[in-house]
N, C-alpha and C positions, 0 to 999 in steps of 0.2 A: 493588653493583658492576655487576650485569647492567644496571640499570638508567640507570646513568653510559654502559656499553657504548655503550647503546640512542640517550642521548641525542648522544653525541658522533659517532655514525655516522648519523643523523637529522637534526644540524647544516647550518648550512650550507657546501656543498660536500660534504655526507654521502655513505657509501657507499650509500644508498639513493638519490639525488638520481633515479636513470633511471627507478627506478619507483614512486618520488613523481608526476614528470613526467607517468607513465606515466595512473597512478589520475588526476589531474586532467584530464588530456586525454580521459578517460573517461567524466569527470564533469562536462564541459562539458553543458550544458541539450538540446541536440539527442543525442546519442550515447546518454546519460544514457538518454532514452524506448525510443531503439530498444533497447539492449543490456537494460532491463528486460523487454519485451514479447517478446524474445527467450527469454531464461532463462526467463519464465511460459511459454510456450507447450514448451520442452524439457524442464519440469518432466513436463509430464503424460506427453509422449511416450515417455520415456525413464525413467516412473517404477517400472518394474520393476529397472533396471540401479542409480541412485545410491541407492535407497534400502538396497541392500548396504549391512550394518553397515561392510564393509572401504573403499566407497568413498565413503560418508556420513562416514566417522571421519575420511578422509583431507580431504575436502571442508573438515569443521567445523573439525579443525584445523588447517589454512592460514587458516580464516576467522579462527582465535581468536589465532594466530601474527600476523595482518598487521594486525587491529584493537586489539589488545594491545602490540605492537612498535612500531607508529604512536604510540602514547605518548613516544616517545622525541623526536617532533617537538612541539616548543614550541608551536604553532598551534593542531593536533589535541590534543593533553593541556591547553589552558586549557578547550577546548569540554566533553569528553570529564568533566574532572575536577568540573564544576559539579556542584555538589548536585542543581539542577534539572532535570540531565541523565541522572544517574544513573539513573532507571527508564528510558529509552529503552535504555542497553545492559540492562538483563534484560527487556526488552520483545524485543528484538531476538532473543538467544540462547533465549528462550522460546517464539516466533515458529518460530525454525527448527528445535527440537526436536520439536513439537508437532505441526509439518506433518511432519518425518520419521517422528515413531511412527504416527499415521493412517497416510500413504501405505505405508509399511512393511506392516501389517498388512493394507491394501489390499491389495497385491499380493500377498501370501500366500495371502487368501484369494482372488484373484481365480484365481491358479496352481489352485489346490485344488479350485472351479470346476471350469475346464479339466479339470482329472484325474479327474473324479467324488467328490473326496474332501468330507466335514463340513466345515462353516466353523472355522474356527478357535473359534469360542465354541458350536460345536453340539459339538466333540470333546472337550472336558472337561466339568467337573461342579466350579465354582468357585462357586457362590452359596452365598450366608453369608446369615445373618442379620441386621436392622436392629440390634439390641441381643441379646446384647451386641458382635458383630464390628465391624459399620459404627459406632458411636456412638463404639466405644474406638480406631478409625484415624481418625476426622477429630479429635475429642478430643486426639490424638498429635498430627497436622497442625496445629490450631489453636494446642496450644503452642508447638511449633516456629518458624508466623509470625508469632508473636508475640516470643518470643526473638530472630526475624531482626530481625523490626521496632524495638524496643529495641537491638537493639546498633546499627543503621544510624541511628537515631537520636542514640546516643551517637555515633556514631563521623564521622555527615557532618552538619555542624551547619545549623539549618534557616536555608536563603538570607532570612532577613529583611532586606527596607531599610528605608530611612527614610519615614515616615508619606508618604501621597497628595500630592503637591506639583502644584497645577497650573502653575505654572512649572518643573515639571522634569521632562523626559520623555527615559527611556533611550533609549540606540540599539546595538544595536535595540532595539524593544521586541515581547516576543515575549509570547502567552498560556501561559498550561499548557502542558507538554508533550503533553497530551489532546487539546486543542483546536487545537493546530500546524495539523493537516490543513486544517481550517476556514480558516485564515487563511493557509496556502499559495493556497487554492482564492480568497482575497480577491485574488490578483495578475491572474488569469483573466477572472474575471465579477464581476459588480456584485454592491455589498453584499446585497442584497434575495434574490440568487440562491445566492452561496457562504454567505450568516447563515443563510437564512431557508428559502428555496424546495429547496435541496440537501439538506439536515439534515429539513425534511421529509419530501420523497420515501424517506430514506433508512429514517426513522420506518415510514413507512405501506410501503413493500415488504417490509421486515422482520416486520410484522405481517397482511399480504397473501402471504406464501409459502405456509403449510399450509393454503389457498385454492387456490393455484395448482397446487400439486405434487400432481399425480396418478398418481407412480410409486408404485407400492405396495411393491418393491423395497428394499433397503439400507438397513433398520428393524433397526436393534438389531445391527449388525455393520456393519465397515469394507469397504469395495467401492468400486474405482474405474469397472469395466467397466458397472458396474449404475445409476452416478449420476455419468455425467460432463458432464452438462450442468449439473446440478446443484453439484455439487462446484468445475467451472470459476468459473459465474459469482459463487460465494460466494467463493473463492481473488482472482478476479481483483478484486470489491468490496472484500475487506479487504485484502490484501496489495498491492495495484499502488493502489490509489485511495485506501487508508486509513494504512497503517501508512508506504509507502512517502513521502507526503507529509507525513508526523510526519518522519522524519529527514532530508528537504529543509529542513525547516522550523527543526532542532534545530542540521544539522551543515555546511550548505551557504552558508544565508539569513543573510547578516552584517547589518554598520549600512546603514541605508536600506535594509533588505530586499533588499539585492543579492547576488546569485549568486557567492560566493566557492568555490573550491575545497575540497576538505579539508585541502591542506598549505600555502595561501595564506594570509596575514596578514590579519585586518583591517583595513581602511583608512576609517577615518571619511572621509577625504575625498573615496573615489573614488567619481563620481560616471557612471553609465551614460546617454548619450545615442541610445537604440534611440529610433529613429522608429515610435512604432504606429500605425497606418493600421486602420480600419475599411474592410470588403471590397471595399464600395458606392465606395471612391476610387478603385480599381483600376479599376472601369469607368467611372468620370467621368459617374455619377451623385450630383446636388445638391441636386433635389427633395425637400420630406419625402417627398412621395407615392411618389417614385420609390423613396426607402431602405427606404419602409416595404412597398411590393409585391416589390420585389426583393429584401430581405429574409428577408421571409413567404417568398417563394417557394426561394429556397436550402434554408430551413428545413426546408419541405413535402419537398421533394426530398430531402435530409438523412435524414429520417424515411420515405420509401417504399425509398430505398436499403437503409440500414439496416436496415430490417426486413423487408426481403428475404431479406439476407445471412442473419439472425439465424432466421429460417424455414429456408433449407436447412441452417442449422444443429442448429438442433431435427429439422428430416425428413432427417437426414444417410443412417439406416441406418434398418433395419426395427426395430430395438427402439426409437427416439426416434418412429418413426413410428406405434407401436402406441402410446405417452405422447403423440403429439400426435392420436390419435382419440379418447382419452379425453377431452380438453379440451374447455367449453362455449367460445360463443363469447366471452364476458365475460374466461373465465380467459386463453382467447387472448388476446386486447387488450391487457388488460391486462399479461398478462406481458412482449407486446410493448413497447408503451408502455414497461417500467422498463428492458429491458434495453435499448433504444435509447438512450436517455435517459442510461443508465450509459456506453455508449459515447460517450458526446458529450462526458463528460468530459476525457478521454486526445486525442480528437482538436482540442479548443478546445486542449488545453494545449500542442500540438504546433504548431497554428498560430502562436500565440505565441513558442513557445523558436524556430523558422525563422526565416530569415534575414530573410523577408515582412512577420514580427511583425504578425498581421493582431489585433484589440485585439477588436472587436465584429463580428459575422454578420450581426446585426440589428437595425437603429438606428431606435426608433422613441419617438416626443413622450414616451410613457410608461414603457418599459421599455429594456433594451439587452440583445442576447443574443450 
C-alpha cells in the first residue's frame, strides 16, 4: 500500500514533481561540483555540531526518507532496483555511517583534549584477548556475512546476459560498479591518463603515505584537531574523487554516457551536441609548437600555483608548520607533486561540465592533458 502511495504521488504530475524538479536542477553537472565541494569543506568545519547523534539521526533520516521514497518514481526504481546496482546503496549508507562514527569519536576526543581529559580509548580498559574473544566475534561476523550473502543471493538473482556478442553492445555500457570511477574519469582525460597513468598514481601515493607522514600524532585513536591535513586529503581522495564518481557513473550516466538527471527517463535517442574546444583555440593558437609551449606552460603554471596554495595549506598554523619542518626535501616533493596532481582532477572536470567545455589543456604529437 505504502508503496502504491509512493508510486502514484511520484507519477507524473506527482505531488513530489517541485522537488523532483528541484533535485535535478541540482544535479545538473556544474551545480552538481560546486554544492559537493561545498558540503566537503562544511563537513570538516562544522564537524563538531552534525556529528550530534540528534542531528546526524535527523540528517540520515531525511537521506534514507528521500532515497527510499524516490523509489516510488519509475526512472529512479528501474536504476535503483538492478541487481548490479544494489551494492552502490550499501556502499553509500556504509560510506556515511563510517565517516559519522570516526568523525564522531573525533570530536569527543578532540573536546576531551581541550578539557585536559584521557582520550576516549586511554579511559577505559577494553582489550581482550586474540583467542578466545577476538576469534569468536569475527567467527560471529563471518557467519552472519555469509548468511547475508546467501540470502542476497537467493533473493536478487545474478544479472547474467547473453554470452560475449561482438555485434551487440548495450547502451549504455557500463563496467562493474567498482570500476564506474575509472570510466567516469574516461569522459575527462584520455584513455592512457584515466586506465592507466590515474590508477597508477593512485597505486604508488597509497603506498608512498607512511614515507610521507611525519605526524607522530593520532596513532591509535580518533582526532580531527591532530590530523587534519591528513584526514582532508584522504576524505576528499575517496569520497569527492572516488566514491562520488561510482554514483555519477551508476545513477546519473544514461545510454551514450549522457548526463541524465535522477528523475529523468532514458532516452536512447537523445543526443548532446556540446562543442569541446581545446584551450589553445580560445587564443587562436594552430602551431604544434605553439599548443605544445603553450600548453607545457599553462601546465607549469597550473603546478607553481597549486602548489603554492597547497604549502600555505600545510604551513596554515604552528602545529602544520612544526610537520612541515620535520619533512626532507624528497618527502616535500613529493607530497607536493600527488596532492597537486589530486587537485587537477576536480578542476579538469569543472572545466568540462562549464559552459566553455574546454576538452584538453595540453595538446601535444604524443599525449593530451
Amino acid at each position: 500500500m505504502i508503496q502504491s502511495l509512493l508510486i502514484a504521488a511520484a507519477g507524473e504530475h506527482g505531488l513530489f514533481d517541485p522537488l523532483k524538479h528541484a533535485v535535478n536542477a541540482m544535479t545538473k553537472p556544474a551545480p552538481f561540483m560546486v554544492i559537493s565541494m561545498t558540503v566537503f569543506a562544511l563537513m570538516f568545519i562544522l564537524y563538531k555540531w552534525w556529528t550530534r547523534p540528534a542531528v546526524f539521526g535527523a540528517i540520515f533520516g531525511l537521506f534514507i526518507l528521500g532515497y527510499f521514497g524516490s523509489m516510488g518514481d519509475a526512472n529512479f526504481r528501474s536504476i535503483v532496483a538492478k541487481p548490479d546496482n544494489v551494492p552502490i546503496t550499501i556502499m553509500v549508507i556504509s560510506v556515511m555511517l563510517c565517516i559519522w562514527v570516526a568523525f564522531r569519536r573525533a570530536a569527543l576526543n578532540d573536546s576531551r583534549v581541550a578539557a585536559g581529559l584521557p582520550l576516549l580509548e586511554e579511559d577505559r580498559d577494553d582489550r581482550v584477548l586474540v583467542w578466545p574473544d577476538l576469534v569468536y566475534t569475527e567467527l560471529i561476523c563471518l557467519i552472519i556475512a555469509t548468511a547475508g550473502l546467501t540470502l542476497w543471493a537467493i533473493v536478487s538473482k545474478a544479472p547474467l546476459e547473453q554470452p560475449a556478442n561482438p555485434g551487440y553492445a548495450p547502451n549504455p555500457a557500463k563496467a562493474p560498479w567498482y570500476f564506474l570511477g575509472l570510466q567516469e574519469m574516461l569522459v575527462y582525460f584520455d584513455p592512457w591518463i584515466a586506465g592507466v597513468l590515474m590508477p597508477g598514481l593512485i597505486i604508488v601515493g597509497l603506498m608512498a603515505i607512511p614515507y610521507m607522514d611525519t605526524n607522530p600524532l593520532g596513532s591509535g585513536y580518533y582526532t580531527w584537531r591532530q590530523r587534519r591535513f591528513a584526514i582532508a586529503a584522504f576524505i576528499f581522495g575517496f569520497v569527492i574523487l572516488w566514491v562520488a564518481m561510482i554514483i555519477i557513473g551508476t545513477f546519473i550516466r544514461g545510454p551514450g554516457w549522457v548526463w541524465f538527471w535522477p528523475g529523468q527517463t532514458w532516452d536512447h535517442n537523445v543526443q548532446v551536441f556540446d562543442l569541446n574546444r581545446d584551450l589553445h583555440e580560445y587564443f587562436g593558437i594552430t602551431s604544434a609548437a605553439g599548443k605544445f609551449i603553450f600548453g607545457g606552460a599553462v601546465v607549469t603554471l597550473y603546478y607553481l600555483v597549486a602548489g603554492w596554495v597547497v604549502h600555505k595549506l600545510i604551513t596554515w598554523n604552528e602545529f602544520n608548520r612544526k610537520i612541515y619542518e620535520r619533512m626532507s626535501l624528497i618527502q616535500y616533493l613529493t607530497l607536493q607533486f600527488f596532492l597537486t596532481t589530486m587537485l587537477a582532477l576536480p578542476i579538469k572536470i569543472i572545466l568540462r561540465l562549464l559552459p566553455i567545455h574546454i576538452k584538453n589543456v595540453w595538446v601535444t604529437p604524443w599525449f593530451n592533458v
